[in-house]
N, C-alpha and C positions, 0 to 999 in steps of 0.2 A: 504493500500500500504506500501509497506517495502523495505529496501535499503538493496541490498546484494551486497557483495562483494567477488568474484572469482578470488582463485590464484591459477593457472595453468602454467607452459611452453609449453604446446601443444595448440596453437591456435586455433584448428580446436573444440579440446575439451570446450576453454573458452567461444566462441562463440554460441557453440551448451548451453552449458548450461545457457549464457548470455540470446539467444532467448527462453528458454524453457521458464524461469523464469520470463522475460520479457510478454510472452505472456500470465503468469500467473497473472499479475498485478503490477509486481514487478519492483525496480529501482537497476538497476545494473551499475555494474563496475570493469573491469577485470585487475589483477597484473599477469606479468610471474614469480615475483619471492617476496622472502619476505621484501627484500630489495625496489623493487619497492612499494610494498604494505604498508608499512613504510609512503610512499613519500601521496599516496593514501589516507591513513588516516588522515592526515592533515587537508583535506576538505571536507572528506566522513564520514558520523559519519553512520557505517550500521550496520545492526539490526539483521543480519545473515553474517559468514563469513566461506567461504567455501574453504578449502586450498587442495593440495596435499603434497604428505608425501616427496617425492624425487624433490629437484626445487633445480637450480643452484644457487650455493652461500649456504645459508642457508639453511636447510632443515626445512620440517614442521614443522614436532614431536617440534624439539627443541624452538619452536618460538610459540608454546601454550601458556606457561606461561609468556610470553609476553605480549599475544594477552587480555589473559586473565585480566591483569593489566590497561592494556591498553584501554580495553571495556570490564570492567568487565560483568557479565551478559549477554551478546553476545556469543546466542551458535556457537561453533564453529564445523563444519562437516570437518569428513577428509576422503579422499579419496585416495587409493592407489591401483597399481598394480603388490603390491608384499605381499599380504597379508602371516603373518606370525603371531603366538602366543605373539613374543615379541614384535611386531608391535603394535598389538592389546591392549596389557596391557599399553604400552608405552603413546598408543595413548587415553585411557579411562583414567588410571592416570593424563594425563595430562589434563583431564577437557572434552573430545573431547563429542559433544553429542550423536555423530552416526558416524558412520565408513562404509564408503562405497566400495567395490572392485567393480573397473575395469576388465572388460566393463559390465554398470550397461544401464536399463532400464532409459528414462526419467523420467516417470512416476513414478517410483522408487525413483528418485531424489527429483522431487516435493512434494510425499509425506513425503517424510524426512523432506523438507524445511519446509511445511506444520507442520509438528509436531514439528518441531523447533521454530518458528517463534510463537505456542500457548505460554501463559503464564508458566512459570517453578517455581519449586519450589526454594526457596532462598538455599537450602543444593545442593550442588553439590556432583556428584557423585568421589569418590576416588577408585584408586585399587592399586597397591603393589607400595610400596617407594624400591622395589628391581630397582638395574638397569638391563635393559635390554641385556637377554642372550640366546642365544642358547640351546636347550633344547631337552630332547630324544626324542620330539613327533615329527617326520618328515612327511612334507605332504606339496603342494601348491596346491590343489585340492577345488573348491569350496565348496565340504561337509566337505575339513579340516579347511580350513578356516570359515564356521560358527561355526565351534567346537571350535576353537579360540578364537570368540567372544565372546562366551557362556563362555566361562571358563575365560577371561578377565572381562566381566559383572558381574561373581556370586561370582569369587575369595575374592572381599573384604565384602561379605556378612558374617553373622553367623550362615546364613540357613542351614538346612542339605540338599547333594547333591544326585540325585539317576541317578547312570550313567548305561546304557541298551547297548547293544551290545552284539557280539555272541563271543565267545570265543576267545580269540587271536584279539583282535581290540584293546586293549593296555588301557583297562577302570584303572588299575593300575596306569600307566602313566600319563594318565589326573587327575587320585585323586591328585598325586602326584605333578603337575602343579599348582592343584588348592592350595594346600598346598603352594605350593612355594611363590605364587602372592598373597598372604594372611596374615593380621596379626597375624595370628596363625604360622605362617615360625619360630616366635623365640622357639614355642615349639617343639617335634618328633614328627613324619608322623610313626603309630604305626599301621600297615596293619594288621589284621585280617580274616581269614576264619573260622569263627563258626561251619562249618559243618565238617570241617576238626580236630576241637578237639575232646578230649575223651568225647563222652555224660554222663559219671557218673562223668567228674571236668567240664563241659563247662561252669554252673556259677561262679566258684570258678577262672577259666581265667579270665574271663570277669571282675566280682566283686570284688576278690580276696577273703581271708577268712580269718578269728579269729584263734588262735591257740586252738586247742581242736573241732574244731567246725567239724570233724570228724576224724574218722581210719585215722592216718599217716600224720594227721595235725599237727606237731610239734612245727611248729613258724607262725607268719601272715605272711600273705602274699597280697603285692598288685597288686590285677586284672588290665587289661588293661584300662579299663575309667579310673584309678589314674595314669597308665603309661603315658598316654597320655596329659597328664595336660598341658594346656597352647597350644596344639600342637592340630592334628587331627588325629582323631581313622578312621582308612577305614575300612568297614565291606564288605568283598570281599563274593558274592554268598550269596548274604541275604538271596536269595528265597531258600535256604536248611536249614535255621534256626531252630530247632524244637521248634513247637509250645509253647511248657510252655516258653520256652527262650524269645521265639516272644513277649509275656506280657510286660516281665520284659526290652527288649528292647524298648519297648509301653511305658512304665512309665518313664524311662529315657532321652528317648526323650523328652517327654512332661514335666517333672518336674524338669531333668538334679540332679535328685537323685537316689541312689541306699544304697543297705545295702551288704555289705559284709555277706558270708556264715559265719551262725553261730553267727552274730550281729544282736542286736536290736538297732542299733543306724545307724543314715542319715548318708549319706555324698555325697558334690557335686562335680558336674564333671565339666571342664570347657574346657573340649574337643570339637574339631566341628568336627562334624561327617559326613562321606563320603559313602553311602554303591553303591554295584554295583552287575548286575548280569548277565546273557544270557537267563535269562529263559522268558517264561510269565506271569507276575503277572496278570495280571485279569484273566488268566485263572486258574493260582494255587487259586487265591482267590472265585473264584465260584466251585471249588471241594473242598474247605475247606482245602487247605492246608497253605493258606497265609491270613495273618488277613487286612483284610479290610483298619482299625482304622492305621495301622502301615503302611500300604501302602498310607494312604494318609497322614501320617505324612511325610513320607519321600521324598512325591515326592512335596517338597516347591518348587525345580528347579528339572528339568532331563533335562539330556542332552543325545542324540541318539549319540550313535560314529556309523558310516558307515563302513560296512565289504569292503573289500579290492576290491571285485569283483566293485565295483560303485564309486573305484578310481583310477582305473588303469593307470592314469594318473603321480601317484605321484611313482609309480614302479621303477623308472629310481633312483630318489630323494632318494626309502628306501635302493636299493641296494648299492650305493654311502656313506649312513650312515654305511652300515654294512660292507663294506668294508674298512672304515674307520678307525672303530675298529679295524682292526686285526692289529698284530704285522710289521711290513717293509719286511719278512722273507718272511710273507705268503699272500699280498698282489699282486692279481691277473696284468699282467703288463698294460692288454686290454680287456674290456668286450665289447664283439663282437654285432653288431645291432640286428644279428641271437640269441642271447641270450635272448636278452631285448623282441623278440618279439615273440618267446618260453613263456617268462612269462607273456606277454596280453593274452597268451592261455587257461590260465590252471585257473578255476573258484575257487583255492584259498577259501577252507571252512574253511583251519584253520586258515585264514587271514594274518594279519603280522607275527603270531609267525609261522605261517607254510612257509612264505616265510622266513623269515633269514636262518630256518633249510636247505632250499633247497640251499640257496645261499651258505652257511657253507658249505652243503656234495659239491659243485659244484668247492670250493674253494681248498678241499682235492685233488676233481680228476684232476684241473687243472694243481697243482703244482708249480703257479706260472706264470702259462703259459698265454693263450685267453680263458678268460671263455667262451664256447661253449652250445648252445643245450644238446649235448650229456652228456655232464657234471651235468645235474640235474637230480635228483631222479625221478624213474620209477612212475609216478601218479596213485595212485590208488584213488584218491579222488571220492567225489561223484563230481555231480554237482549240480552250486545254488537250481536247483528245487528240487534238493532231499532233502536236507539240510533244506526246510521250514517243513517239518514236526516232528522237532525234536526240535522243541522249539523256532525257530529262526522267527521273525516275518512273514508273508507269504505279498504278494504283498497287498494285498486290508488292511491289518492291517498297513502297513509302511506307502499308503498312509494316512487313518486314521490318524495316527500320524505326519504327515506331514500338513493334514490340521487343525489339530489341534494349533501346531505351528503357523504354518501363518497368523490363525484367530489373536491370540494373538500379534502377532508382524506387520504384517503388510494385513489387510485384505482386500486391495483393489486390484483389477485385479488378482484376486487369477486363472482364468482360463487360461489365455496367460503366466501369470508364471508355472502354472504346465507343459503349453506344453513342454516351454522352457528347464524345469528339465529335463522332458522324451526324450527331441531332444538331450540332453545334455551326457544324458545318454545312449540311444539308437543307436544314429546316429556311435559317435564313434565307438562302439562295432560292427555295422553290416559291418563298414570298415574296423575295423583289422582283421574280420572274413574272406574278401571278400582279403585282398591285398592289401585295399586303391583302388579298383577297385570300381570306382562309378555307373558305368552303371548296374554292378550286383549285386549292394548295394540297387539301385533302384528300381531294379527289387525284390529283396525280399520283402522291402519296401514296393511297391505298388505304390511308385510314377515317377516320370518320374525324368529324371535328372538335368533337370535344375529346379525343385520345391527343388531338393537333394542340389544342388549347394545356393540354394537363402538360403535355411537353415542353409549348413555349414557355411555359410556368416552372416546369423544372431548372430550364436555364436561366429566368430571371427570378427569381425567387424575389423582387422586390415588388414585381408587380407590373414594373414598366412594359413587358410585353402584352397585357391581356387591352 
């Protein structure tokens, strides 16, 4: 039996997780705020302490390392419903054990508590002493939000990162993050595409070379793992790497040595390295174009970024950023609701970089005016299903990779959470198709409407769906 202690200002919230916990064997005791929880501690010495991020007066985040001080050793769980990147890092920096968004599963909860509550090891986990900031990867979508996590989690690692996605999903930007929230931030973020160099110098980038050490080698020169010193090398389209490269990226990984073209002498790299690509490596690697050995060096973490089509929730949020950016001159004065629901339409293969472009030509032809429908570019896109045969995961492979994750991070109730994703997924989509018309959402569905209705209710439990 173990003493938890719940700080929430939603009561309805404190309670529900006071009785989960409770029914779980547990002795509980609920704070609305941190100030109240302060008073709670006094006589509560608990063994699990589980806050939210936003509470009046004090906020969570900043009362970790309090908490911390305070009951040392006591993991602390935070929860919030505004999940963000800088949230995320804010809240693992400061000691957090698990970070939960709202509206979560009980079951979900307990199991946290459950893994909380086992023995820990004495090293706590740290990520970036940066303070928290605003950043180009915009999204509040629950696939951005686990991309959040991921990259708060691995940032203060020295692992190498291999990030998947299909072109235009911003794997760039996430190197780039993880860079940031990293001790490696004091050195450069030195981006690379190997396949885009000359193949007769691409050792000689990478390595650097000796002078003499061929035709028109004048002076040394140093390759990019010395550029990168202290900082991180992104290796952008790994899977176009040409094989003899693939080795020599093989042995540096593994032994963080290399020899410049034309030397017979080591030297070390102290770069942490990032690679990323759109392709599929198990499939390049069973036609022999991708080496095995370097594929599983690389994947210490991967993280999936999510094509844009299975967030079109955060659309609203990217065009807000990118209009953002433009000059006062050329910002549009009103982005009409017929605009925003123009772009739930359009299955978006080139992702985010194909929507900024559409938002940009939409921005020329307004002039300034109401960004309108008519005002975007004529689609000649394919659609998501065409789009899986050209390299881009296909359905039964995403699941795959989905259950794969989940074994590793949380493997119980793995079937009422897949529904959950597909309802999450699905459900939306066959109502912006239909008008937000339920009856003939239903009816495509297969189910009746109020099975439609108890679902849309399962995912908003606030109410804002009915």
């Amino acid at each position: 039996m173990s003493r938890i202690l719940i700080i929430d200002d939603e009561p309805a919230l404190c309670w529900a997780l006071a009785e989960a916990a409770t029914a779980a064997g547990h002795v509980t005791t609920t704070a609305a705020s941190i100030e109240q929880a302060r008073e709670k501690l006094s006589s509560f010495a608990p063994d699990a302490i589980v806050l939210d991020v936003r509470l009046p007066g004090q906020d969570g985040l900043s009362a970790l390392a309090e908490f911390r001080q305070a009951r040392p050793g006591v993991p602390l769980i935070v929860m919030t419903a505004f999940g963000d990147l800088p949230t995320a890092a804010r809240a693992f920096s400061g000691g957090a054990f698990e970070y939960l968004i709202k509206p979560f599963e009980l079951q979900n909860f307990l199991n946290v508590l459950q893994q909380a509550l086992l023995p820990q090891p004495t090293a706590s986990h740290t990520a970036s002493d940066l303070p928290p900031q605003a950043g180009p990867i915009v999204g509040a979508s629950p696939a951005m939000q686990a991309v959040y996590r991921q990259i708060a989690l691995v940032a203060p690692t020295p692992f190498p990162v291999l990030l998947l996605g299909e072109t235009g999903t911003g794997k760039e930007l996430v190197a780039r993050a993880i860079h940031e929230h990293s001790s490696a931030n004091r050195g450069p973020f030195v981006p690379v595409c190997p396949a885009s160099l000359n193949p007769t110098l691409i050792e000689s980038e990478l390595f650097g070379h000796v002078r003499g050490a061929f035709t028109g080698a004048e002076e040394q020169r140093r390759g990019l793992f010395e550029t990168a010193a202290d900082g991180t090398l992104f290796l952008d389209e790994i899977a176009d790497t040409p094989p003899a490269v693939q080795v020599k990226l093989l042995r540096v990984l593994e032994s963080r040595r290399f020899s410049p073209v034309g030397s017979g002498s080591e030297r070390v790299t102290t770069a942490r390295f990032i690679a990323a690509t759109h392709r599929n490596l198990p499939e390049l690697i069973a036609s022999g174009q991708f080496r095995e050995d370097l594929y599983h060096r690389l994947t210490a973490f991967t993280i999936h970024l999510p094509p844009l089509r299975q967030r079109h929730g955060d659309l609203p949020l990217l065009v807000n950023a990118f209009l953002g950016q433009l000059p006062d001159n050329l910002r549009p004065k009103l982005v009409s609701t017929e605009f925003l629901q123009a772009l739930q339409q359009r299955p978006w293969t080139g992702n985010v970089r194909e929507l900024r472009n559409a938002v940009e030509h939409a921005v020329v032809l307004c002039r300034g005016g109401q960004l309108l429908p008519e005002h975007l570019p004529r689609s000649g896109m394919t659609t998501p299903t065409d789009s899986l045969g050209s390299g881009t995961p296909d359905l039964s492979t995403a699941l795959s990779q989905w259950i794969d994750q989940q074994l590793l991070e949380q493997p119980e109730d793995l079937y009422a959470r897949a529904i959950r994703v597909l309802d999450s997924l699905l459900l939306p989509e066959i109502l912006s198709r239909t008008g937000q018309n339920r009856t003939a959402a239903a009816r495509i569905l297969g189910m009746d409407r109020t099975t439609l209705r108890s679902r849309l209710r399962e995912l908003d439990p606030t109410g804002e769906a009915d």
